[in-house]
Backbone atoms as SQL, in Angstrom:
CREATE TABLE atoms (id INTEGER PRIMARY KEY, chain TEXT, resi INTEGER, resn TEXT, atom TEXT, x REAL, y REAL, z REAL);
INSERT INTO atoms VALUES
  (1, 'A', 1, 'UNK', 'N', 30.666, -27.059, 194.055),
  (2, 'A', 1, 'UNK', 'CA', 31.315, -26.559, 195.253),
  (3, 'A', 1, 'UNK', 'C', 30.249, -26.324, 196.328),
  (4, 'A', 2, 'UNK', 'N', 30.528, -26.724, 197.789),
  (5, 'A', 2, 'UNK', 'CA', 30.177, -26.174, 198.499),
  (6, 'A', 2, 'UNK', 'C', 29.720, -24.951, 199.122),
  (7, 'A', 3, 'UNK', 'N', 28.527, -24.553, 199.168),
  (8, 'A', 3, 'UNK', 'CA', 28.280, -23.224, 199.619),
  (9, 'A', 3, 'UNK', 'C', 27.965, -22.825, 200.926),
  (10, 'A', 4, 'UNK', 'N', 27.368, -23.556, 201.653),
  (11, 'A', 4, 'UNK', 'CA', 27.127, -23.659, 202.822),
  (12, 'A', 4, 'UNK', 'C', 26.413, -24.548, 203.348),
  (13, 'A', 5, 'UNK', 'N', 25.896, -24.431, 204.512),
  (14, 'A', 5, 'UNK', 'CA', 25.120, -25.725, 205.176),
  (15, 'A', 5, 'UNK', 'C', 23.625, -25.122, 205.290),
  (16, 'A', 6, 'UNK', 'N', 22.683, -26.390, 204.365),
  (17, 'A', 6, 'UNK', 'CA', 21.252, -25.370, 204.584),
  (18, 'A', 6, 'UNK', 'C', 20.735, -25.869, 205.693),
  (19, 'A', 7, 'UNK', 'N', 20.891, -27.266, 206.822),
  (20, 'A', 7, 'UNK', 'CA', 19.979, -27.525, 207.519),
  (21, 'A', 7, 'UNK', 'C', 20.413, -28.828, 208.163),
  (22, 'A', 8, 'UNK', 'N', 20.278, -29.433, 209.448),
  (23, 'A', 8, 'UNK', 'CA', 20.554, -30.391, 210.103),
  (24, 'A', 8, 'UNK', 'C', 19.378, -31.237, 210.613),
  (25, 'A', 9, 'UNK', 'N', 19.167, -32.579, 210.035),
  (26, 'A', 9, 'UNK', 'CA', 17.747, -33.114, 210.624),
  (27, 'A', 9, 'UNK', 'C', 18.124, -34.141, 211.639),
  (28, 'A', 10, 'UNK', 'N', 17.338, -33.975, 212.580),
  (29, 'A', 10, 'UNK', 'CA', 17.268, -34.905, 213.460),
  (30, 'A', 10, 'UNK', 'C', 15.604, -35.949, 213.429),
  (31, 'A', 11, 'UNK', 'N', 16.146, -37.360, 213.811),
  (32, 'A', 11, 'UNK', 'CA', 15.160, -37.809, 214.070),
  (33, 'A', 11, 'UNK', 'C', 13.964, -38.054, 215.216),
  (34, 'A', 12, 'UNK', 'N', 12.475, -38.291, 215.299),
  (35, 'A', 12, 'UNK', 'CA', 11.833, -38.071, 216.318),
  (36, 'A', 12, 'UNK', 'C', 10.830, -39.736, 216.451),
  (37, 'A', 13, 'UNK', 'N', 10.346, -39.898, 217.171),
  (38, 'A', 13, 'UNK', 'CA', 9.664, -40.982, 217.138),
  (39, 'A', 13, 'UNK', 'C', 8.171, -40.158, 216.354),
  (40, 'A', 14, 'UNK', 'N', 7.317, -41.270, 216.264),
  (41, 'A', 14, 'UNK', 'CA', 5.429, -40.712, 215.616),
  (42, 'A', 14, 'UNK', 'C', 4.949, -40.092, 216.752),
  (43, 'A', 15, 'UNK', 'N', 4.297, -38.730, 216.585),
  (44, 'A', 15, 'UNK', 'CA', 3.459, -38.226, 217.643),
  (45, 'A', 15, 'UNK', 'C', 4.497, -37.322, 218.625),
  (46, 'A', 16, 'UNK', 'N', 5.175, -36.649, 218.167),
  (47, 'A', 16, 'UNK', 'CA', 6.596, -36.346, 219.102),
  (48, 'A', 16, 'UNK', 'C', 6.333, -34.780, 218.706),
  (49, 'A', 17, 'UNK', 'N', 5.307, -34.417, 218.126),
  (50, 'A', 17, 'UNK', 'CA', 5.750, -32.838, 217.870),
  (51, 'A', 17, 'UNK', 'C', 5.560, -32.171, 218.616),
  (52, 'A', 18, 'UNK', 'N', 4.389, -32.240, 219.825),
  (53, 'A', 18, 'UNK', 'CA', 3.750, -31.171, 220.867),
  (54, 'A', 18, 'UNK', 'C', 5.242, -31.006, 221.480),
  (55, 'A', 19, 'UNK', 'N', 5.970, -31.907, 222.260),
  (56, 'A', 19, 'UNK', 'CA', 6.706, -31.811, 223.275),
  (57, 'A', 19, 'UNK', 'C', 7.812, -31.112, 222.123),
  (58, 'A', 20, 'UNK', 'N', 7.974, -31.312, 221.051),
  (59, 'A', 20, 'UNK', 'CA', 9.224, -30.712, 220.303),
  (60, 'A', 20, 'UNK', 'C', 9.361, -29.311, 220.268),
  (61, 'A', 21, 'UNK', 'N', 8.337, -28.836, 219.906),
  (62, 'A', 21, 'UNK', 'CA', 7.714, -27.674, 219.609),
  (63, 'A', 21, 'UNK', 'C', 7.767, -26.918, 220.918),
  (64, 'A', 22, 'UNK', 'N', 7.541, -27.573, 221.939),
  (65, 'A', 22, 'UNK', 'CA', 7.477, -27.236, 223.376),
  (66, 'A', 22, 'UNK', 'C', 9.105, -26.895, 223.746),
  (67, 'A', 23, 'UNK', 'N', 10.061, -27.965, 223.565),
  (68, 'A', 23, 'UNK', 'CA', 11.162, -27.537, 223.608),
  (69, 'A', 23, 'UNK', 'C', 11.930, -26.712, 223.096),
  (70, 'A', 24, 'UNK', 'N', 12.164, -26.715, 221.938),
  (71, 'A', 24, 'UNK', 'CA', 12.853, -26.151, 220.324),
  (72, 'A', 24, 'UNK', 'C', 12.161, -25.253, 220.448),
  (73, 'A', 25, 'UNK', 'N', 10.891, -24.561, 220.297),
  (74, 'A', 25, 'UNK', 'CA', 10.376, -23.445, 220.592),
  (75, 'A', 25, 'UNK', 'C', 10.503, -22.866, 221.817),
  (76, 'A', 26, 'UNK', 'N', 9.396, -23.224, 223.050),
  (77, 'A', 26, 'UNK', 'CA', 9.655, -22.891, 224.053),
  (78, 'A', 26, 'UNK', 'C', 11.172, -22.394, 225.080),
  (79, 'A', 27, 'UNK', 'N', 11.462, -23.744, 224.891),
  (80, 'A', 27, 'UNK', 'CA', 13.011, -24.021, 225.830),
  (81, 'A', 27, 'UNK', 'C', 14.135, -23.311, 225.124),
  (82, 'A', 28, 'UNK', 'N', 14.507, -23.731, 224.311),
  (83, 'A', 28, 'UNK', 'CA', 15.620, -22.859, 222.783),
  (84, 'A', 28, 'UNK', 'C', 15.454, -21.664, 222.470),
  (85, 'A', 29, 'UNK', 'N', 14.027, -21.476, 222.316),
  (86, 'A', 29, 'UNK', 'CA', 13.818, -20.388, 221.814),
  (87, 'A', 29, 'UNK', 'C', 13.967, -20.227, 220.431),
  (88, 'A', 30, 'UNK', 'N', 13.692, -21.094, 219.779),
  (89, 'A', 30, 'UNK', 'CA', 13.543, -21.570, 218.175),
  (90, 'A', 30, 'UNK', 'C', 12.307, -20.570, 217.507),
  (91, 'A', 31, 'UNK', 'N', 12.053, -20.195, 216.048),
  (92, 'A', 31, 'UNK', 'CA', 11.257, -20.424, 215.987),
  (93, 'A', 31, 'UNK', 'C', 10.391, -21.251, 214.859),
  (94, 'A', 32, 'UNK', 'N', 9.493, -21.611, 214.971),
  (95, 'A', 32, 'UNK', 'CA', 8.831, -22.986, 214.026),
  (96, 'A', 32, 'UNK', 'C', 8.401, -22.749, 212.887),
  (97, 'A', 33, 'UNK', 'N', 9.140, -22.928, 211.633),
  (98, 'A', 33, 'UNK', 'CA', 8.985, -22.787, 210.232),
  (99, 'A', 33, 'UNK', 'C', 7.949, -23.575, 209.929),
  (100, 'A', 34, 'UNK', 'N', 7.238, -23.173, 208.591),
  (101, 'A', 34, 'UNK', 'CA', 5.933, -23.820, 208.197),
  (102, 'A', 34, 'UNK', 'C', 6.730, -25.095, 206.998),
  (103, 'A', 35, 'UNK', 'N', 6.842, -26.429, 207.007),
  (104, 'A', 35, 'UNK', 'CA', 7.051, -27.293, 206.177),
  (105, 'A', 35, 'UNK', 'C', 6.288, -26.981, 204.972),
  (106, 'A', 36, 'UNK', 'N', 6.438, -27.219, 203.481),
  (107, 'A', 36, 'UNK', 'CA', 5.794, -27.298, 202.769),
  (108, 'A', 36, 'UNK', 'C', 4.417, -28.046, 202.506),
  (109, 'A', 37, 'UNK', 'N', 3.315, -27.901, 202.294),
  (110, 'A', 37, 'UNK', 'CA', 2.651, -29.029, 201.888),
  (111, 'A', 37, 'UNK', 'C', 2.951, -30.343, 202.301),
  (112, 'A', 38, 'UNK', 'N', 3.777, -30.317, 201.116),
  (113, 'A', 38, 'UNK', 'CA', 3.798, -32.218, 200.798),
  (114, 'A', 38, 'UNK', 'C', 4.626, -32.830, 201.705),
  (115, 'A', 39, 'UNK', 'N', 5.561, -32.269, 202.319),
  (116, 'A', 39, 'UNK', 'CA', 6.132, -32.894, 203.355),
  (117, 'A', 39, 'UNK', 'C', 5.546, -32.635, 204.705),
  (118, 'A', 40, 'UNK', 'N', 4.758, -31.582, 205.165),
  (119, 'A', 40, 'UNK', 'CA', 4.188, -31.407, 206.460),
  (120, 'A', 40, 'UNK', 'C', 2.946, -33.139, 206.374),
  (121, 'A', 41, 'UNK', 'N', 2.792, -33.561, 205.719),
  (122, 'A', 41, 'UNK', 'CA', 1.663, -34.867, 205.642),
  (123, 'A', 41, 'UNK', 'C', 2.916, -35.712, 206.459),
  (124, 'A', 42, 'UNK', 'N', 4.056, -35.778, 206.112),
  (125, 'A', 42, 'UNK', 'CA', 4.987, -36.398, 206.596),
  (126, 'A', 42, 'UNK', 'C', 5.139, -36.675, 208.582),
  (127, 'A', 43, 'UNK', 'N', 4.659, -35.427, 209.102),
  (128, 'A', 43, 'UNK', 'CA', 4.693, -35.455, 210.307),
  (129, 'A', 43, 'UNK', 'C', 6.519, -34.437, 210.657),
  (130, 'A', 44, 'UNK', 'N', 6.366, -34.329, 211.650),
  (131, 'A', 44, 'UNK', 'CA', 7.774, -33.736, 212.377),
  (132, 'A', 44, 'UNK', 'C', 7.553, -32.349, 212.031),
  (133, 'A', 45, 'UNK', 'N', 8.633, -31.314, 212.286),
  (134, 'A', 45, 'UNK', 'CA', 8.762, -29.929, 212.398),
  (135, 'A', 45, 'UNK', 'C', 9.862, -29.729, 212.300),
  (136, 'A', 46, 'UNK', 'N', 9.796, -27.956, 211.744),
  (137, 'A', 46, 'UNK', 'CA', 11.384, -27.578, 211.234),
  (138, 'A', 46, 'UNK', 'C', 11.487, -26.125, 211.912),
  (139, 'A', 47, 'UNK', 'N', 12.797, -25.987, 212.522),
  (140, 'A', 47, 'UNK', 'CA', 12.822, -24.574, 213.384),
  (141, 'A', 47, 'UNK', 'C', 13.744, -24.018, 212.885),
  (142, 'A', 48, 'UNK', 'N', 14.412, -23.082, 213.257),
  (143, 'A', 48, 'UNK', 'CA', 15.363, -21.728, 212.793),
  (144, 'A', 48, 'UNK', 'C', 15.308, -21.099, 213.897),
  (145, 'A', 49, 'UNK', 'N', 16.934, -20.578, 213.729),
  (146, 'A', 49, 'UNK', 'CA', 17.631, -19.431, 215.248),
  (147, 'A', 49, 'UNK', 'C', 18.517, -19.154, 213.973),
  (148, 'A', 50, 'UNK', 'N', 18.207, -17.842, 213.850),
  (149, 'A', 50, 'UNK', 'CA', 19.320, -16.751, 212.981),
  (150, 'A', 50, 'UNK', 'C', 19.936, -17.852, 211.516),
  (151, 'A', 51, 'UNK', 'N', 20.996, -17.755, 211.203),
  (152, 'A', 51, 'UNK', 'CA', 21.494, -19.030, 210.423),
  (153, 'A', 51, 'UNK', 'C', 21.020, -20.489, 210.548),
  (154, 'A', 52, 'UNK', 'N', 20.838, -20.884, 211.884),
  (155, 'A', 52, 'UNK', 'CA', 20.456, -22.540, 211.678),
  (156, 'A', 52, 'UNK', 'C', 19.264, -23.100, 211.709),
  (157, 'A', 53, 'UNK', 'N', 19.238, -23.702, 210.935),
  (158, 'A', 53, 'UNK', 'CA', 18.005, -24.516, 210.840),
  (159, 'A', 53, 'UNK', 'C', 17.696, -26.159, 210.957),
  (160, 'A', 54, 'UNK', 'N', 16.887, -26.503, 212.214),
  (161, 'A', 54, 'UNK', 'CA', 16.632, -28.488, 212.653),
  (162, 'A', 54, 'UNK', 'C', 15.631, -28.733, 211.764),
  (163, 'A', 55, 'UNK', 'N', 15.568, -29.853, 211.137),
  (164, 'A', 55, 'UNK', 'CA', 14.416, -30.243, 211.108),
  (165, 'A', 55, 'UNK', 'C', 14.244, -31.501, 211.622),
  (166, 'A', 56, 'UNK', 'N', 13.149, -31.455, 212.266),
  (167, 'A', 56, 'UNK', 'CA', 12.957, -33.009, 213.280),
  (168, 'A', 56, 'UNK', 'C', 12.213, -33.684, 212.180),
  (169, 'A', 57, 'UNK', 'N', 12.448, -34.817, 211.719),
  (170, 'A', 57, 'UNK', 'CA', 11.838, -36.023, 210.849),
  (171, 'A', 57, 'UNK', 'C', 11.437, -36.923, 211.864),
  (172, 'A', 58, 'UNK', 'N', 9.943, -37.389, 211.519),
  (173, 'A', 58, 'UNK', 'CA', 9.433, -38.243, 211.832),
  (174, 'A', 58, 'UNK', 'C', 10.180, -40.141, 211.123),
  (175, 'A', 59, 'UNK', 'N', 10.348, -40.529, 212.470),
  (176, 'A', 59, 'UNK', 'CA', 10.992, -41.737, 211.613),
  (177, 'A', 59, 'UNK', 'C', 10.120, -43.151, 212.495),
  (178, 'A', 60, 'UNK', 'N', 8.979, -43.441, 211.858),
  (179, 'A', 60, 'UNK', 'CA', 7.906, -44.487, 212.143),
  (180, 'A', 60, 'UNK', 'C', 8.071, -45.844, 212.441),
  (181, 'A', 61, 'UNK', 'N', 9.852, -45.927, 212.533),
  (182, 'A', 61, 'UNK', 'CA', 9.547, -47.248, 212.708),
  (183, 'A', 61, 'UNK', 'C', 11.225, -47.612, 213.150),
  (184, 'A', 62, 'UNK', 'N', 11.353, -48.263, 214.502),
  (185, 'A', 62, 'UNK', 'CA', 12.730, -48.405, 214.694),
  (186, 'A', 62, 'UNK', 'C', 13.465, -47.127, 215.420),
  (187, 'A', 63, 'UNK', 'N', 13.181, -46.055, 215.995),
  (188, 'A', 63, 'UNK', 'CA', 13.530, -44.530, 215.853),
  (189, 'A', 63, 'UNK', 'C', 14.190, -44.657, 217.383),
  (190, 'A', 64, 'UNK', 'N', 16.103, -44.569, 217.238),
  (191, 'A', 64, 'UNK', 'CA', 16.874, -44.298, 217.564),
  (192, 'A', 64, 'UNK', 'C', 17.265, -42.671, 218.234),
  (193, 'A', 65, 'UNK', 'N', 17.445, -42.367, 219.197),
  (194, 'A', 65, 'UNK', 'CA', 17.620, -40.696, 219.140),
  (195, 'A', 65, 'UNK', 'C', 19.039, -40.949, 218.949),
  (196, 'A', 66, 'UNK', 'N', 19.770, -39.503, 217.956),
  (197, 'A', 66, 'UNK', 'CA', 21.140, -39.756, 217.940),
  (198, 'A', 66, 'UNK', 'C', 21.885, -39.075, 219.291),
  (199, 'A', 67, 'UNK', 'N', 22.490, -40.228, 219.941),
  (200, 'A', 67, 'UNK', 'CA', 23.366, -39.859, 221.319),
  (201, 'A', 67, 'UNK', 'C', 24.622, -39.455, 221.421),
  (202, 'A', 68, 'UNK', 'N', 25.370, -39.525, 219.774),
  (203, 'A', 68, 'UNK', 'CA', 26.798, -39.300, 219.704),
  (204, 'A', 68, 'UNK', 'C', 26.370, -38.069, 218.440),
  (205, 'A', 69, 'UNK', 'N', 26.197, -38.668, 217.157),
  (206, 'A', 69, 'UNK', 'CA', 26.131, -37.487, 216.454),
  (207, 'A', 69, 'UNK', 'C', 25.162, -36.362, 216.958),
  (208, 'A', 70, 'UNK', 'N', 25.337, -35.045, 216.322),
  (209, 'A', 70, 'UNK', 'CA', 24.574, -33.986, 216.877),
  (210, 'A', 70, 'UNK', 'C', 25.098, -33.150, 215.656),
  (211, 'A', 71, 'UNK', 'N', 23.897, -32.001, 216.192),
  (212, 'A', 71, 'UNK', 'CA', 24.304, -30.371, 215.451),
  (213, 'A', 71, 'UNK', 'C', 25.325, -29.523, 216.617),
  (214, 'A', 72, 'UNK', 'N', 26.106, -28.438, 216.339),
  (215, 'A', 72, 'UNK', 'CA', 26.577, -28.018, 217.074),
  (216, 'A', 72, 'UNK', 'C', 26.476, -26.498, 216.604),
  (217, 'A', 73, 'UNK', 'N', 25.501, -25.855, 217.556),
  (218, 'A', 73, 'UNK', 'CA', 24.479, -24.457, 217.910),
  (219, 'A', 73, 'UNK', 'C', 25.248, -23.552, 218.520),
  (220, 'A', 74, 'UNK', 'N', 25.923, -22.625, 217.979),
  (221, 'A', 74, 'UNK', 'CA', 26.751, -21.269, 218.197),
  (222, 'A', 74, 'UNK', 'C', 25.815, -20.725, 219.086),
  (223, 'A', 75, 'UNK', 'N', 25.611, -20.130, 220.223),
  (224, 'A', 75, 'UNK', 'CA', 24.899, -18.998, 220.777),
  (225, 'A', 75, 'UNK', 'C', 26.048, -17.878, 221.233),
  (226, 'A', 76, 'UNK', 'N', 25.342, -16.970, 222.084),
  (227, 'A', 76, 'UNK', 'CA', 25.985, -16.044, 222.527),
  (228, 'A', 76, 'UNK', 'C', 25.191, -15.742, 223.925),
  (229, 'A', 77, 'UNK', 'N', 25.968, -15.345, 225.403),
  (230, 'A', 77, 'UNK', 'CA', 25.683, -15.256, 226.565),
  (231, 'A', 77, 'UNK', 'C', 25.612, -17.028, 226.500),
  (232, 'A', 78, 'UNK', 'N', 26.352, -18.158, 226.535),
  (233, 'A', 78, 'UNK', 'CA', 26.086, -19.289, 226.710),
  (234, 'A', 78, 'UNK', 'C', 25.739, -19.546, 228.759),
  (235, 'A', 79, 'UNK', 'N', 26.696, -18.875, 229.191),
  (236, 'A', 79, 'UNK', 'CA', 26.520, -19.180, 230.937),
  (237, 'A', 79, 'UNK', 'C', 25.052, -18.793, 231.064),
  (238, 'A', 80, 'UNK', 'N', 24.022, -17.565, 230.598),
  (239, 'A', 80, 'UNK', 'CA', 22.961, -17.366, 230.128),
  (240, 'A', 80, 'UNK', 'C', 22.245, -18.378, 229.813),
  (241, 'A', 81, 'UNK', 'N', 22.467, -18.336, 228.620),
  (242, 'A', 81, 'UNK', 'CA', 21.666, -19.848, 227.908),
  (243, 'A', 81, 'UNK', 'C', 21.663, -21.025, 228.412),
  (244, 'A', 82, 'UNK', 'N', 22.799, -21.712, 229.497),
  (245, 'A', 82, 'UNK', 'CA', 22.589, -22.883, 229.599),
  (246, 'A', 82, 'UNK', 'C', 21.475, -22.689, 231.422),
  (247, 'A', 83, 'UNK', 'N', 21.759, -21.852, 231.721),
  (248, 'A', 83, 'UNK', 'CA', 20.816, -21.139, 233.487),
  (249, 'A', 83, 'UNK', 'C', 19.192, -21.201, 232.537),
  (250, 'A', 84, 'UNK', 'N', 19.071, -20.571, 231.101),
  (251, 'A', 84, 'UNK', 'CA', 17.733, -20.786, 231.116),
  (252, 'A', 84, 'UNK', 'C', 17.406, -22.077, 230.660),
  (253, 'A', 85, 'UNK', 'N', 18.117, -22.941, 229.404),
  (254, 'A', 85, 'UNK', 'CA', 17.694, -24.646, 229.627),
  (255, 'A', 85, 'UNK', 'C', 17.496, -25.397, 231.283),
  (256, 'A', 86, 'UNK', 'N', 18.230, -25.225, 231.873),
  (257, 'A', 86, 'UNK', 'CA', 18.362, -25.592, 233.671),
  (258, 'A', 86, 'UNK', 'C', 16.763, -25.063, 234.240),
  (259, 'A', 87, 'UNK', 'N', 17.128, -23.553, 233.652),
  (260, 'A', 87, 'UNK', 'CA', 15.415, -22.990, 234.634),
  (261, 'A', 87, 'UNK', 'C', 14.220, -23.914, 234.312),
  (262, 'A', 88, 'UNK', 'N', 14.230, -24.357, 232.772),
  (263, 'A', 88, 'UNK', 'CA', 13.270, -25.065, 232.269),
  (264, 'A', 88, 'UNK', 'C', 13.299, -26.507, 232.250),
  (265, 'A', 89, 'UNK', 'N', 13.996, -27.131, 233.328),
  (266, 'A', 89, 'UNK', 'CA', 13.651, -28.355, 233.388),
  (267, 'A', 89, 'UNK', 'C', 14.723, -29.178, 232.424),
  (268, 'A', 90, 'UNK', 'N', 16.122, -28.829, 232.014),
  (269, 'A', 90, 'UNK', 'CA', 16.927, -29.472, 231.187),
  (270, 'A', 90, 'UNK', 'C', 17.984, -29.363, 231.402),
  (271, 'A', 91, 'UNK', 'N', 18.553, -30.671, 231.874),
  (272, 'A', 91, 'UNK', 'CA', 19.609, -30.469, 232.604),
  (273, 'A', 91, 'UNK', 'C', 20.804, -30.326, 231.215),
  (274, 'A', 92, 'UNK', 'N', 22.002, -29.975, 231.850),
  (275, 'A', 92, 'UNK', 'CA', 23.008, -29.670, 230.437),
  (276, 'A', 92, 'UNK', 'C', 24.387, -30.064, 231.290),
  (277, 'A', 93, 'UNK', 'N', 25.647, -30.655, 230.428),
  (278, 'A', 93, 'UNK', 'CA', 26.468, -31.102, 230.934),
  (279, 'A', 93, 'UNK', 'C', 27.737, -30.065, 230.295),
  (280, 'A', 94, 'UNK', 'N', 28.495, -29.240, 230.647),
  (281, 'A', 94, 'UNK', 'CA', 29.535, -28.902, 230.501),
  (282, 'A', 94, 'UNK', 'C', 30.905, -29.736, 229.873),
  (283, 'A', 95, 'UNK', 'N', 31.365, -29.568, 229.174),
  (284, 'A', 95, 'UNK', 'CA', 32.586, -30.096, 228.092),
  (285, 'A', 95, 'UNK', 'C', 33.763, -28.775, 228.093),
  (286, 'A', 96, 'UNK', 'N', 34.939, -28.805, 228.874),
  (287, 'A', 96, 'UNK', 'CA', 36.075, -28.066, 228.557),
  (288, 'A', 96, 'UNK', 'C', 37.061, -28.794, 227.122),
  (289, 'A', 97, 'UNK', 'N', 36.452, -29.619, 226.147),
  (290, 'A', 97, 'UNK', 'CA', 37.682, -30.290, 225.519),
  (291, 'A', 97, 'UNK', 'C', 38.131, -29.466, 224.602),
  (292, 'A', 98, 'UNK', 'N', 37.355, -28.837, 223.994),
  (293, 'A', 98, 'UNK', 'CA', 37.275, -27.778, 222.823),
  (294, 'A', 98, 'UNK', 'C', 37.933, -26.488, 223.170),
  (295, 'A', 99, 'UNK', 'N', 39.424, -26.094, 222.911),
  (296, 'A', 99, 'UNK', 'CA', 40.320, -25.473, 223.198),
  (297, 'A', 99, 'UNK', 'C', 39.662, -23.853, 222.350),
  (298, 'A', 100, 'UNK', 'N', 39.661, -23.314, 223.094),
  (299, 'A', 100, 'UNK', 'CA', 38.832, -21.525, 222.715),
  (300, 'A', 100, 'UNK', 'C', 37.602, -21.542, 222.718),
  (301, 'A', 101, 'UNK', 'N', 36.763, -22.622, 222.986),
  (302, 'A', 101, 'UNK', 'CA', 35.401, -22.344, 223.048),
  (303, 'A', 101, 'UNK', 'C', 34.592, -22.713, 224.572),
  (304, 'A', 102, 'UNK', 'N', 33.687, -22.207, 225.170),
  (305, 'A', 102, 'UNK', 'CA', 32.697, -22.917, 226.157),
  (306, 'A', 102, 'UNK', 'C', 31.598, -23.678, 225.565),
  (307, 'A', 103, 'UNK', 'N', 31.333, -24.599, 226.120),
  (308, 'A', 103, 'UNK', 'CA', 30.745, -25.798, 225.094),
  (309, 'A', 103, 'UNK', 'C', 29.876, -26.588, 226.379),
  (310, 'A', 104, 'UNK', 'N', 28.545, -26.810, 226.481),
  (311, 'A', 104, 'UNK', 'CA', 27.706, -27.811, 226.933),
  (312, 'A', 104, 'UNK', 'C', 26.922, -28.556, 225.914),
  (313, 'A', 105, 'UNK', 'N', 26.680, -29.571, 226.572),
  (314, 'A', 105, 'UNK', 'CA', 25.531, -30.389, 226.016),
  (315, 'A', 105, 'UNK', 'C', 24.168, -31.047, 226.698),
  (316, 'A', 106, 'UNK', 'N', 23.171, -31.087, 226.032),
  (317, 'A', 106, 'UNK', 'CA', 21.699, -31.354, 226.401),
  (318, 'A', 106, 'UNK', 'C', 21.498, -32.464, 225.647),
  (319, 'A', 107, 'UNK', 'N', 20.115, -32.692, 225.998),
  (320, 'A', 107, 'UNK', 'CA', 19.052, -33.863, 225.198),
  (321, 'A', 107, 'UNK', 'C', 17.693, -33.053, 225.008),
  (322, 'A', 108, 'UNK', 'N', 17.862, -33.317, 223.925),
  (323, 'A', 108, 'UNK', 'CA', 16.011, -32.931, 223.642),
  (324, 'A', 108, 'UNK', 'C', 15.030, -33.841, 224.175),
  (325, 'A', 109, 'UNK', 'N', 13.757, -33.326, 224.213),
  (326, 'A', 109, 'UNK', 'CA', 12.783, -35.097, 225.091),
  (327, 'A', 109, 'UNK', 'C', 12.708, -36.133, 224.383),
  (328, 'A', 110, 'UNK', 'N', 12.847, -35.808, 223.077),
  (329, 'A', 110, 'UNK', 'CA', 13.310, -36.947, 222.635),
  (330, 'A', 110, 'UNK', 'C', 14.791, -38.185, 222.618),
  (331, 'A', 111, 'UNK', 'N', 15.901, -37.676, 222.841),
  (332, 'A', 111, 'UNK', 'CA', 16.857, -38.066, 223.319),
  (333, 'A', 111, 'UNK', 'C', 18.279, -37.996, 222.662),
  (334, 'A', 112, 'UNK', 'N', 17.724, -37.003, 221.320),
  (335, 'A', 112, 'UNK', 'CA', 19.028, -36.234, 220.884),
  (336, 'A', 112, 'UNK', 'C', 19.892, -35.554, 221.238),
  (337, 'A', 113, 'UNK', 'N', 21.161, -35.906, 220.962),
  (338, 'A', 113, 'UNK', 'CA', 22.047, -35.308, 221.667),
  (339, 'A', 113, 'UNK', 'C', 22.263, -33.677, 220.736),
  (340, 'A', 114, 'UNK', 'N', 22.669, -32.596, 221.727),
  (341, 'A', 114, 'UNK', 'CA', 22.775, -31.383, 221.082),
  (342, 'A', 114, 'UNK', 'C', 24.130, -30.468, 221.832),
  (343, 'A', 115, 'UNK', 'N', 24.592, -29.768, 221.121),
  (344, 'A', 115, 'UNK', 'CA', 25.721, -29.004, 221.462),
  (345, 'A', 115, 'UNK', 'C', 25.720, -27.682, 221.321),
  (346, 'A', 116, 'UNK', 'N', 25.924, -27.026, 222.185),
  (347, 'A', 116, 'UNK', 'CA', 25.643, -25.032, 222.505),
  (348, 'A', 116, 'UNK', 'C', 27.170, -25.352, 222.545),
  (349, 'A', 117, 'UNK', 'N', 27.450, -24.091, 221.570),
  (350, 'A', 117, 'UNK', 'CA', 29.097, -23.441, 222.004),
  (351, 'A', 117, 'UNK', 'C', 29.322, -21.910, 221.889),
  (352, 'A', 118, 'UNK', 'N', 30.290, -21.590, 222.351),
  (353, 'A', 118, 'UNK', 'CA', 30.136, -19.839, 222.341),
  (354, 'A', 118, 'UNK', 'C', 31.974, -19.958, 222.141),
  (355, 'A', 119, 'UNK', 'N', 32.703, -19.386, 221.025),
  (356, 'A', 119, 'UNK', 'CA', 34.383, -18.820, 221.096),
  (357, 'A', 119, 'UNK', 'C', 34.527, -18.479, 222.453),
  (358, 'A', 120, 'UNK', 'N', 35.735, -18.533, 223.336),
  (359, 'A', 120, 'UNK', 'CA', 35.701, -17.753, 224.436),
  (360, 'A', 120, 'UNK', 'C', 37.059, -16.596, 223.717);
C-alpha cells in the first residue's frame, strides 16, 4: 500500500547546479539537502520546503526540461509568493482552471515547468 509521496525529481542538463541552487534555494526559498555519498558523484541537488522534496538529476545526455509534466507545490500567502518569484527575476503565469484553488506557474532556469497552488 501506498503511504505517501517521498519525492519528485526533475531533470537538469551537466553543470546546472550553481544556477539551481541559486533558484530553488535562493528564489523558492528551498532548502538544499546533502545527497548521499554515492549519488552526490552523480551530480544534481536535492531540496525540501516542509513536506516536499525536488530532486534535480543530472541527465548527461539528450536533457529535455519537462514543460507539461511538473510537481505541484502547496504554499501559503501565494499573491505573496508569486510578487517575490516576479521581484527575483521570474516571471509566473496565473491559471484560474482549478476550481477552489489559486494556482500559477513558473520555469526554473532550467526550463521545468512548476506549479504553486494555495485552496482558496
Amino acid at each position: 500500500m501506498i503511504a505517501g509521496l517521498d519525492h519528485v525529481q526533475l531533470a537538469a542538463p551537466p553543470g546546472a547546479e550553481d544556477v539551481l541552487r541559486a533558484f530553488y534555494g535562493g528564489v523558492l526559498g528551498m532548502t538544499e539537502t546533502p545527497k548521499p555519498p554515492a549519488l552526490a558523484a552523480r551530480g544534481g541537488c536535492w531540496f525540501r520546503a516542509g513536506t516536499a522534496q525536488l530532486h534535480l538529476g543530472v541527465e548527461a545526455t539528450g536533457f529535455r526540461p519537462a514543460r507539461k509534466a511538473h510537481p505541484g507545490l502547496r504554499v501559503t500567502g501565494i499573491e505573496a509568493y508569486a510578487a517575490r518569484l516576479e521581484a527575483r527575476g521570474t516571471p509566473v503565469t496565473w491559471d484560474d482552471g482549478l476550481p477552489g484553488h489559486r494556482r500559477f506557474y513558473c520555469a526554473d532556469p532550467v526550463g521545468n515547468r512548476l506549479e504553486f497552488l494555495e485552496p482558496s
